[in-house]
Backbone as CSV, one residue per row, in Angstrom:
resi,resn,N_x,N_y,N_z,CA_x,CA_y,CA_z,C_x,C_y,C_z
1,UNK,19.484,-21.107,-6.438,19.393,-19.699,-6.679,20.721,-19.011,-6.388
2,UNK,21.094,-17.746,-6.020,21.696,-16.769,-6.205,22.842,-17.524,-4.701
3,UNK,21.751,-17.885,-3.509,22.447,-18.566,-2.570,22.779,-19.610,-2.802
4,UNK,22.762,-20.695,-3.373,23.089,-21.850,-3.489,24.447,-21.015,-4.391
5,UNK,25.006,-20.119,-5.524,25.649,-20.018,-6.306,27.024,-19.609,-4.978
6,UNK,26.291,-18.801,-4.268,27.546,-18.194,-3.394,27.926,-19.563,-2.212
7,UNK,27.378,-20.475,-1.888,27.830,-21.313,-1.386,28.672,-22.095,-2.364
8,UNK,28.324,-22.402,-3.536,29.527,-23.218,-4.286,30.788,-22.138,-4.462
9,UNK,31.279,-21.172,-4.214,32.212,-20.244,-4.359,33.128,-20.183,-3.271
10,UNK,32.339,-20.342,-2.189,32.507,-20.083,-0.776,33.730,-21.028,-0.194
11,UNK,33.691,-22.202,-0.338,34.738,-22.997,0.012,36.426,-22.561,-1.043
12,UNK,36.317,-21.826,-1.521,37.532,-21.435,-2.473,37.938,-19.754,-2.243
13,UNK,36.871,-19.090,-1.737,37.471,-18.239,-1.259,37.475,-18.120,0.353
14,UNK,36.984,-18.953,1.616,37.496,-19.283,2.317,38.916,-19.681,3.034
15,UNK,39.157,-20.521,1.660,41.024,-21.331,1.691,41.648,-20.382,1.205
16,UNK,41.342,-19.536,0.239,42.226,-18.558,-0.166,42.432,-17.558,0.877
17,UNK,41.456,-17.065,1.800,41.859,-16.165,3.165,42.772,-16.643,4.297
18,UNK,42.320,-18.292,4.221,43.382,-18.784,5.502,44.525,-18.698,4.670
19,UNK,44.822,-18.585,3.141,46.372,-18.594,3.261,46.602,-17.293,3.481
20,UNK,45.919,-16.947,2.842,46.492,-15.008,3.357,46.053,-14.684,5.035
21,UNK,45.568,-15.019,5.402,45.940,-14.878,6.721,47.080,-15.744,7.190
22,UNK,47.172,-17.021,6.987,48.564,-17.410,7.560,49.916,-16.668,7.078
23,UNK,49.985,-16.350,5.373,51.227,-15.580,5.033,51.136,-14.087,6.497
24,UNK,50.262,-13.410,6.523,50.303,-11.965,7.177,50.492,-12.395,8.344
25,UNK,49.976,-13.400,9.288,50.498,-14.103,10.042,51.944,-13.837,10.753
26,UNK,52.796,-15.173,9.427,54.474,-15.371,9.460,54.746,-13.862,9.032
27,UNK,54.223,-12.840,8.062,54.901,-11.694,7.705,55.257,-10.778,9.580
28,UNK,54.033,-11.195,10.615,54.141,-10.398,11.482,55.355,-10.488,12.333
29,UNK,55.566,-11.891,12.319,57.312,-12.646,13.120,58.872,-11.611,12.137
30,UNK,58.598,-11.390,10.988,59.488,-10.610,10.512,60.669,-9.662,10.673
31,UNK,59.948,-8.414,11.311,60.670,-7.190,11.559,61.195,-7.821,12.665
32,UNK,60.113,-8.205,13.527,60.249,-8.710,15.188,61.713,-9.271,15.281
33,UNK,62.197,-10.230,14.569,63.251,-11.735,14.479,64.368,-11.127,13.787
34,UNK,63.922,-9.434,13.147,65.146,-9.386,12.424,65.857,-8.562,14.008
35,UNK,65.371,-7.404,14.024,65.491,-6.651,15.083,65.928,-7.449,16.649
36,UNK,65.468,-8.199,17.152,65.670,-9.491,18.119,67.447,-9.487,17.634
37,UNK,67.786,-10.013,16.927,69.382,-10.415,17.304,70.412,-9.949,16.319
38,UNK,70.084,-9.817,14.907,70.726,-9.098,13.970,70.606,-7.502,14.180
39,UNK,69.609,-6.964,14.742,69.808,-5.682,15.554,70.580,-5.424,16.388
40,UNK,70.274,-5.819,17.214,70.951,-6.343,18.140,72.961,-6.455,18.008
41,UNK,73.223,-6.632,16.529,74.331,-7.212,16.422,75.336,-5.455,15.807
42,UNK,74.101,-5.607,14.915,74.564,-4.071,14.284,74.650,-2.597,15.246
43,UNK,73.936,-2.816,16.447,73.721,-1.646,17.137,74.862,-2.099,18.425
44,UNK,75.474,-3.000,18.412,76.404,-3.340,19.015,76.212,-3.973,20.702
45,UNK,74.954,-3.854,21.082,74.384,-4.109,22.496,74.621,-5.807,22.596
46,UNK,74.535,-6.668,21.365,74.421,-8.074,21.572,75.558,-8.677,22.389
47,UNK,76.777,-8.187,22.665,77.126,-8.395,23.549,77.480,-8.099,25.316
48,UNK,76.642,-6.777,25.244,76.108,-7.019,27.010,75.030,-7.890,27.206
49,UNK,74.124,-8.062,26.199,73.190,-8.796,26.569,74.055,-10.363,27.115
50,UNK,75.081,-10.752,26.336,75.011,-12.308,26.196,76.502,-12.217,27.557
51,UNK,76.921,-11.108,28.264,77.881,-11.097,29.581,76.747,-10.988,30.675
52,UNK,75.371,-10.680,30.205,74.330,-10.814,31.749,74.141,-11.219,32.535
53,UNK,74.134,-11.450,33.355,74.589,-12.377,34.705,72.947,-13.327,34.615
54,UNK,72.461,-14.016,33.389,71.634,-14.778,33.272,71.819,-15.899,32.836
55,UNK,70.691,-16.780,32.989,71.281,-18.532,31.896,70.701,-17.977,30.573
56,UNK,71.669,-18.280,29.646,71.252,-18.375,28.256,69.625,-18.649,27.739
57,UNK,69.341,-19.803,28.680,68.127,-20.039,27.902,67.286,-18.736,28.593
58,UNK,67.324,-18.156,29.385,66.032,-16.980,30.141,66.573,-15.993,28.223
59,UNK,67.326,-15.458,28.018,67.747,-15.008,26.907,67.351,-15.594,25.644
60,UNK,67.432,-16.679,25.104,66.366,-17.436,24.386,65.020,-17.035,24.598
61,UNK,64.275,-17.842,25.220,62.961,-17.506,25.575,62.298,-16.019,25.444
62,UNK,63.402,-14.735,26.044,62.966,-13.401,26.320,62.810,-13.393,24.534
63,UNK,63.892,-13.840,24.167,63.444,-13.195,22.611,62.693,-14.053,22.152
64,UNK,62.515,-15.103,22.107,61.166,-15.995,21.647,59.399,-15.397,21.731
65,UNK,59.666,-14.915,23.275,58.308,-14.523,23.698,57.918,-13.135,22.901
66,UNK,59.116,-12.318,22.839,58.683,-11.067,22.239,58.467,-11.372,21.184
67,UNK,58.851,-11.788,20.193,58.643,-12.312,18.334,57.221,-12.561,18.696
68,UNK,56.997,-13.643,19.953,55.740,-14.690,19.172,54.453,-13.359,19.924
69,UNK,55.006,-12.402,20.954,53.694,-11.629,20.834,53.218,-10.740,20.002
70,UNK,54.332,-10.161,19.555,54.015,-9.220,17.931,53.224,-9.762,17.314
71,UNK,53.818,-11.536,16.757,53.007,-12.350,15.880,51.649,-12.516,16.203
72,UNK,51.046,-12.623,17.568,50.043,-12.645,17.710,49.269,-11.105,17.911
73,UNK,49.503,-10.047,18.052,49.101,-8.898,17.796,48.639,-8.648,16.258
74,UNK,49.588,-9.304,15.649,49.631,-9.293,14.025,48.305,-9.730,13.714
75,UNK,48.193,-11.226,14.263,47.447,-12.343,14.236,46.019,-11.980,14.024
76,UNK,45.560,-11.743,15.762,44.264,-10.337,16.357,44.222,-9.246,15.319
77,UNK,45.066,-8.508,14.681,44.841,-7.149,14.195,44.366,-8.124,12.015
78,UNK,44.774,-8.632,12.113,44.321,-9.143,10.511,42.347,-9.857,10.860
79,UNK,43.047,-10.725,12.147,41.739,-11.790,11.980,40.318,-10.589,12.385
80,UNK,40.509,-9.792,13.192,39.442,-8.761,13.313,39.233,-8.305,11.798
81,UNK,40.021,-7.517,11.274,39.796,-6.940,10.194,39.214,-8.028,8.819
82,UNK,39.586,-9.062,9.320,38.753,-10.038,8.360,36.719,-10.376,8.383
83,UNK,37.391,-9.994,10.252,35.646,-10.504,10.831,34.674,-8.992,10.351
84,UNK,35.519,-8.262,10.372,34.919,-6.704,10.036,34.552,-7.137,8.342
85,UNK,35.480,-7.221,7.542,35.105,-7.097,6.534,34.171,-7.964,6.028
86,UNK,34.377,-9.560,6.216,32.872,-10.371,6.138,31.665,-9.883,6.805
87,UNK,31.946,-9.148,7.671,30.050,-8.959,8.412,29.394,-7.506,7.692
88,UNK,30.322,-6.653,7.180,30.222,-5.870,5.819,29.372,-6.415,4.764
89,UNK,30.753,-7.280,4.018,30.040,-8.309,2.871,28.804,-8.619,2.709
90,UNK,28.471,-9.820,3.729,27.236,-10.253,4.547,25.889,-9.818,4.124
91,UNK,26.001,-8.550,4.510,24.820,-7.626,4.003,24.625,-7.677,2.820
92,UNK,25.512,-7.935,2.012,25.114,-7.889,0.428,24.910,-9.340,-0.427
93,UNK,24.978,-9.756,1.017,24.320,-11.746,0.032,23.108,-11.990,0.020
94,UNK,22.549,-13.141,-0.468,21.372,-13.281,-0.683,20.958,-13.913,0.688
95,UNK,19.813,-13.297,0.703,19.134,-13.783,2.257,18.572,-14.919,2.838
96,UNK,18.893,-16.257,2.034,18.931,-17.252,2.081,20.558,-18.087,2.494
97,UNK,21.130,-17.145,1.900,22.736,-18.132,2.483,22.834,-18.233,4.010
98,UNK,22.502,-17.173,4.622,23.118,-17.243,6.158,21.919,-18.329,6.879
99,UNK,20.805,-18.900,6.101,19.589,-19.811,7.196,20.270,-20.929,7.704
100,UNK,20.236,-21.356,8.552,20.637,-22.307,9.309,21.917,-22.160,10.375
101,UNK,22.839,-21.110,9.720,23.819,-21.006,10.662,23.730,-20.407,11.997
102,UNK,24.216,-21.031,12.616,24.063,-20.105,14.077,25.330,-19.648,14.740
103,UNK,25.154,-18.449,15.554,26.220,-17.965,16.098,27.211,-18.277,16.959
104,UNK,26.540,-19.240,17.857,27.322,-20.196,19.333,28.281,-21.465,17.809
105,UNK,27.653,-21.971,16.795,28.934,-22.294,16.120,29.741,-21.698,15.415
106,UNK,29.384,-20.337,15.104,30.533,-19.806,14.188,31.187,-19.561,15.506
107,UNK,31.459,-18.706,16.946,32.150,-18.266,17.735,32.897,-19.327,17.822
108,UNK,32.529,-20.818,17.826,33.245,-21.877,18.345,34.292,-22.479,17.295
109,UNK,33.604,-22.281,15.860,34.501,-22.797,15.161,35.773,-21.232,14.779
110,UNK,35.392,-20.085,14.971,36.647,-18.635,15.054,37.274,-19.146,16.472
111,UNK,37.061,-19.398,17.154,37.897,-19.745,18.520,38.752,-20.792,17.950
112,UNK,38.667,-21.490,17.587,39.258,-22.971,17.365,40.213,-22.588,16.242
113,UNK,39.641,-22.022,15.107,40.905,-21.393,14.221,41.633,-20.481,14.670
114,UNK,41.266,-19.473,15.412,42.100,-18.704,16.079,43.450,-19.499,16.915
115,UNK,43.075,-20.946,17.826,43.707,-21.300,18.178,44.837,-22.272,17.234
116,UNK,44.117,-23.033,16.039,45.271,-23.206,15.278,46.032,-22.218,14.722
117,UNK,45.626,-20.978,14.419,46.921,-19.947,13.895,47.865,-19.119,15.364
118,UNK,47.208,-19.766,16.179,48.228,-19.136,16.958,49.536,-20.281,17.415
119,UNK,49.056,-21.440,16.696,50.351,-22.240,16.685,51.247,-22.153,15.844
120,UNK,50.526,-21.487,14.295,51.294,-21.455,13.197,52.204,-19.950,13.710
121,UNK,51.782,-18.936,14.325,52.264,-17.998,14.517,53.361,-18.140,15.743
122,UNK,53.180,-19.374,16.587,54.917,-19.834,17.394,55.580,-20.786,16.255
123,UNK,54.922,-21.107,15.453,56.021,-21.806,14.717,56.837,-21.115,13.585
124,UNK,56.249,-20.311,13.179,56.663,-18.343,12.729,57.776,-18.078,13.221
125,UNK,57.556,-17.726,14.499,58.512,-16.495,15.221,59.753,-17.451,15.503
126,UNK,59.418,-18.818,16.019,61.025,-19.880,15.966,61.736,-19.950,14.766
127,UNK,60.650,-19.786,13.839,61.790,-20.357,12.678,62.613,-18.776,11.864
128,UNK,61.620,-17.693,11.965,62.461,-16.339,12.097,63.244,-15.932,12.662
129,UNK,63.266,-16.614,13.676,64.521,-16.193,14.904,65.686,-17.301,14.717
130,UNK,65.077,-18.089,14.347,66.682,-19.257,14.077,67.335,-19.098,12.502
131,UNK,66.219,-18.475,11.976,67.027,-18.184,10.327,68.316,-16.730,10.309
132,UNK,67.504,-16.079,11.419,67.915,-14.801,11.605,69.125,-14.518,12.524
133,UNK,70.006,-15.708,13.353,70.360,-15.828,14.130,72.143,-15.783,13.789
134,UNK,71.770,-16.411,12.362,73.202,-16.708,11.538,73.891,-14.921,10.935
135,UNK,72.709,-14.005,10.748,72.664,-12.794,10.394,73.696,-11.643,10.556
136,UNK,74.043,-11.082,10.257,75.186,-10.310,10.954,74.789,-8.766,10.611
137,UNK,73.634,-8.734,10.017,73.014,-7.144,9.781,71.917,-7.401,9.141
138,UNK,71.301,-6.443,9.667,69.797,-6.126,9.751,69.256,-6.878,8.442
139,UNK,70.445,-6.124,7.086,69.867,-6.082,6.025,70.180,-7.600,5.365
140,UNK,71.056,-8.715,6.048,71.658,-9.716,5.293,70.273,-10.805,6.142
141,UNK,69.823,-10.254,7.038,69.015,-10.841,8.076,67.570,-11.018,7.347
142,UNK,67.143,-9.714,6.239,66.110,-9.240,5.471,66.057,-10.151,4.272
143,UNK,67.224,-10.433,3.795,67.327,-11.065,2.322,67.349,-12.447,2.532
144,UNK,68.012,-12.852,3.556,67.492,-14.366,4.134,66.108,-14.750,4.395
145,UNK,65.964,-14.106,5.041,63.935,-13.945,5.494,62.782,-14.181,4.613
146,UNK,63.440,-13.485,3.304,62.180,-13.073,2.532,61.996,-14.800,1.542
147,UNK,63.154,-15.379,1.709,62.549,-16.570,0.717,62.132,-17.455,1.591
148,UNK,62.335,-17.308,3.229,61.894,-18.135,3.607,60.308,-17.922,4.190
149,UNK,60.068,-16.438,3.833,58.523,-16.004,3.895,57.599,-16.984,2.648
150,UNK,58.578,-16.504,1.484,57.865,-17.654,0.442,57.334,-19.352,0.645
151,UNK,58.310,-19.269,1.686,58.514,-20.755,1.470,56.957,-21.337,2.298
152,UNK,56.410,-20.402,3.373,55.951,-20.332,4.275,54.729,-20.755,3.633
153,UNK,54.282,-19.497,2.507,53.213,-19.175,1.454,53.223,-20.565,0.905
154,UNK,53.883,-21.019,0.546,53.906,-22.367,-0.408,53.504,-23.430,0.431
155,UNK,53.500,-23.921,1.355,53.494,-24.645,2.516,51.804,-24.596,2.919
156,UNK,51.818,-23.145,3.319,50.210,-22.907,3.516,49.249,-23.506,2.383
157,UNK,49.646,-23.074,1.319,49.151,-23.636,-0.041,49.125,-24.857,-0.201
158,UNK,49.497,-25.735,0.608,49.430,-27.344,0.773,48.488,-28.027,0.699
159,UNK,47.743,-27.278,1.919,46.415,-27.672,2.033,45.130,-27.643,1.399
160,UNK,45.902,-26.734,0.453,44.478,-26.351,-0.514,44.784,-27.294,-1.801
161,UNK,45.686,-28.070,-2.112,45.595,-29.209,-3.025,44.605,-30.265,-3.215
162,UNK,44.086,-30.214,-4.158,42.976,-31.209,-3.697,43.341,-32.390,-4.154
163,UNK,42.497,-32.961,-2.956,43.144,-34.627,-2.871,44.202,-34.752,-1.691
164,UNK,44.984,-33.422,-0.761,45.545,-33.476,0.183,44.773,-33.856,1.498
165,UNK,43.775,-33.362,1.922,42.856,-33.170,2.630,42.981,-34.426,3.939
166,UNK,42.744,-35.701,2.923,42.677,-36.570,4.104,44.129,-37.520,4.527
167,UNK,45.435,-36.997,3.768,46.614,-37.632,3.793,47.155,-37.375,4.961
168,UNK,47.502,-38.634,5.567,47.961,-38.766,6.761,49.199,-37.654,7.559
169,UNK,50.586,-37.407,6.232,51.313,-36.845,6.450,50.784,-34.908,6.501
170,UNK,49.815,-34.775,6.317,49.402,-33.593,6.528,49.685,-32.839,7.528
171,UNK,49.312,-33.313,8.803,49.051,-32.826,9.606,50.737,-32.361,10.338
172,UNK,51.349,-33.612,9.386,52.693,-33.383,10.329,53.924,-32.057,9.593
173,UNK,53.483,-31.349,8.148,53.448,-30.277,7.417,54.186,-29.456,8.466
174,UNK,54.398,-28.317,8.849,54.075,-27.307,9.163,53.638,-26.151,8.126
175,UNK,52.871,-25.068,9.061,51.737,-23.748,8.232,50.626,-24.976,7.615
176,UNK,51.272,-25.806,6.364,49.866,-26.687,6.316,49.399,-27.359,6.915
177,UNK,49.812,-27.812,8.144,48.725,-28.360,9.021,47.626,-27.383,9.718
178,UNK,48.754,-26.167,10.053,47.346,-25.286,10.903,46.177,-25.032,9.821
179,UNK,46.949,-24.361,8.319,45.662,-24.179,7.528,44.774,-25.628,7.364
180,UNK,45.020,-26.328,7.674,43.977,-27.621,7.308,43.085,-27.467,8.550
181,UNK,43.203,-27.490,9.841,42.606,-27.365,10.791,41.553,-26.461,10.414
182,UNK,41.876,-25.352,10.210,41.365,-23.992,10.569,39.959,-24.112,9.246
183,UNK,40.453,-24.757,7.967,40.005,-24.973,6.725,38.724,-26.203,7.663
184,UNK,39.264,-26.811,8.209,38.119,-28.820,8.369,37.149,-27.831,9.615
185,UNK,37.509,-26.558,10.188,36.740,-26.004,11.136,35.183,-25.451,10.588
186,UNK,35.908,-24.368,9.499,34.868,-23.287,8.660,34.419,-24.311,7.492
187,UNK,34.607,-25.214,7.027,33.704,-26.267,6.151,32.771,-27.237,6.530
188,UNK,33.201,-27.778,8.163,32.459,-28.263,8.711,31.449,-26.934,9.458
189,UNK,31.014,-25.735,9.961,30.685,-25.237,9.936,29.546,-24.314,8.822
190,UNK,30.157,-24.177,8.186,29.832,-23.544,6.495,28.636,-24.445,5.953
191,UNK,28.948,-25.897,6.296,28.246,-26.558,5.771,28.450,-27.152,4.159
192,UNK,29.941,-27.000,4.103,30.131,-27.751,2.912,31.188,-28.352,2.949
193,UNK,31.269,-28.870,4.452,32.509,-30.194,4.603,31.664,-31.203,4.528
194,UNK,32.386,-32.325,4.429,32.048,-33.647,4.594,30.490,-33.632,5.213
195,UNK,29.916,-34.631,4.779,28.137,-34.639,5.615,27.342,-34.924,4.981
196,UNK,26.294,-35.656,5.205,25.464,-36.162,4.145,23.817,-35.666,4.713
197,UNK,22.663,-34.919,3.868,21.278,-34.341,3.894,21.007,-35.928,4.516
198,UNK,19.748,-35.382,5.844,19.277,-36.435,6.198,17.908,-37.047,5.538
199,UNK,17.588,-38.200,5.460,16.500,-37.939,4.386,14.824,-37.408,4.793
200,UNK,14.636,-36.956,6.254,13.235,-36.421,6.648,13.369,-34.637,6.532
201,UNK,14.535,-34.508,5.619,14.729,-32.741,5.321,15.911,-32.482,6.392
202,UNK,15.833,-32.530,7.978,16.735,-31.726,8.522,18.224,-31.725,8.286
203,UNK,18.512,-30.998,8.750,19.642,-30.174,9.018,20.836,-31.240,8.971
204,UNK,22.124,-31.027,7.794,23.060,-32.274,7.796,23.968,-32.399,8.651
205,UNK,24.144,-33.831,9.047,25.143,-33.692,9.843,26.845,-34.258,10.052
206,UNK,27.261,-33.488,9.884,28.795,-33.110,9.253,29.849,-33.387,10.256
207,UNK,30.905,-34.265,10.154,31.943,-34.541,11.283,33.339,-33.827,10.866
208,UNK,33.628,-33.838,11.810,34.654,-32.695,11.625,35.947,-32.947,11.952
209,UNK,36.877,-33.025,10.900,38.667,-33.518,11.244,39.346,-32.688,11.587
210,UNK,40.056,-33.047,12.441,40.946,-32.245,13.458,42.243,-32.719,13.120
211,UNK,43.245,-32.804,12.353,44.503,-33.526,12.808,45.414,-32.179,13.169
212,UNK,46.202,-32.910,14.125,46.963,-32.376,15.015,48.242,-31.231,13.985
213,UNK,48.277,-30.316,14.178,49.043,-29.082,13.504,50.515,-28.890,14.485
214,UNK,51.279,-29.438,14.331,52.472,-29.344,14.787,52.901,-27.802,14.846
């Protein structure tokens, strides 16, 4: 019926949100990485910072940490607005799609993706801050950035190849490994990952791949 139609849909627009959440993601490391040291360069302060009577690396890190908390503010402020807008949706499906799911696994499998994008979002803010580093103004800092935002998008999009899924080198990707995680979380969940109907009717039971997201 009408539910069975929105479950075959469901796994395709699922993958299509984790990439757009991972692009908005890396978009949040952006301003952060330009501002961090090519600001920094143009507003002329980058060199009291680097006569500070500190070790270099406390200076590293300070700007590391600030990028990667924006990114995760970013992170929180999309993934809410996602959870808002599906529990919206929701209401307007057929009242058969949501039977069987329960809440203690969706919290567990949003925790668990939450925690793979918050790796993709330190691996964001490093690689914005080291692209951005060569920069010498704000704006040469901007035009560098933006293809490597693309590149990001394309990457995420990895995972959604089909036939990628169970290839070993996946995981070792970056952006496509976290989206694979986050993807093997909400399918094994969803109920249309891997799993086979048991044959006395109940409830299938579905194992769930984890590879490691660098």
């Amino acid at each position: 019926g009408s539910a069975a139609a929105v479950r075959d849909i469901l796994p395709a627009v699922t993958a299509a949100v984790l990439v757009l959440l991972a692009l908005l993601t890396a978009t949040g490391a952006f301003y952060p990485a330009i501002d961090a040291i090519a600001g920094e360069k143009e507003r002329g302060t980058i060199e009291t910072l680097l006569i500070a009577p500190c070790p270099m690396l406390d200076v590293v890190t300070g700007k590391f940490l600030a990028v990667f908390a924006v990114t995760l503010a970013t992170l929180a402020a999309n993934a809410i607005s996602i959870v808002l807008t599906s529990t919206v949706l929701g209401r307007f499906l057929p009242g058969g799609f949501a039977s069987g799911l329960r809440a203690g696994d969706l919290a567990a499998c949003g925790l668990l993706t939450l925690i793979a994008y918050a790796g993709l979002a330190a691996v964001a803010s490093a690689l914005c801050l080291t692209v951005t580093a060569a920069a010498k103004s704000a704006k040469e800092a901007q035009n560098t950035l933006t293809p490597v935002v693309m590149l990001i998008a394309a990457l995420a999009g990895v995972a959604l190849v089909p036939g990628v899924e169970g290839r070993l080198w996946l995981p070792a990707v970056p952006f496509a490994g976290h989206v694979a995680v986050a993807k093997s979380m909400l399918s094994t969940f969803g109920g249309w990952g891997h799993g086979s109907q048991t044959v006395d009717g109940a409830a299938p039971q579905f194992t769930l791949e984890l590879p490691v997201a660098l």
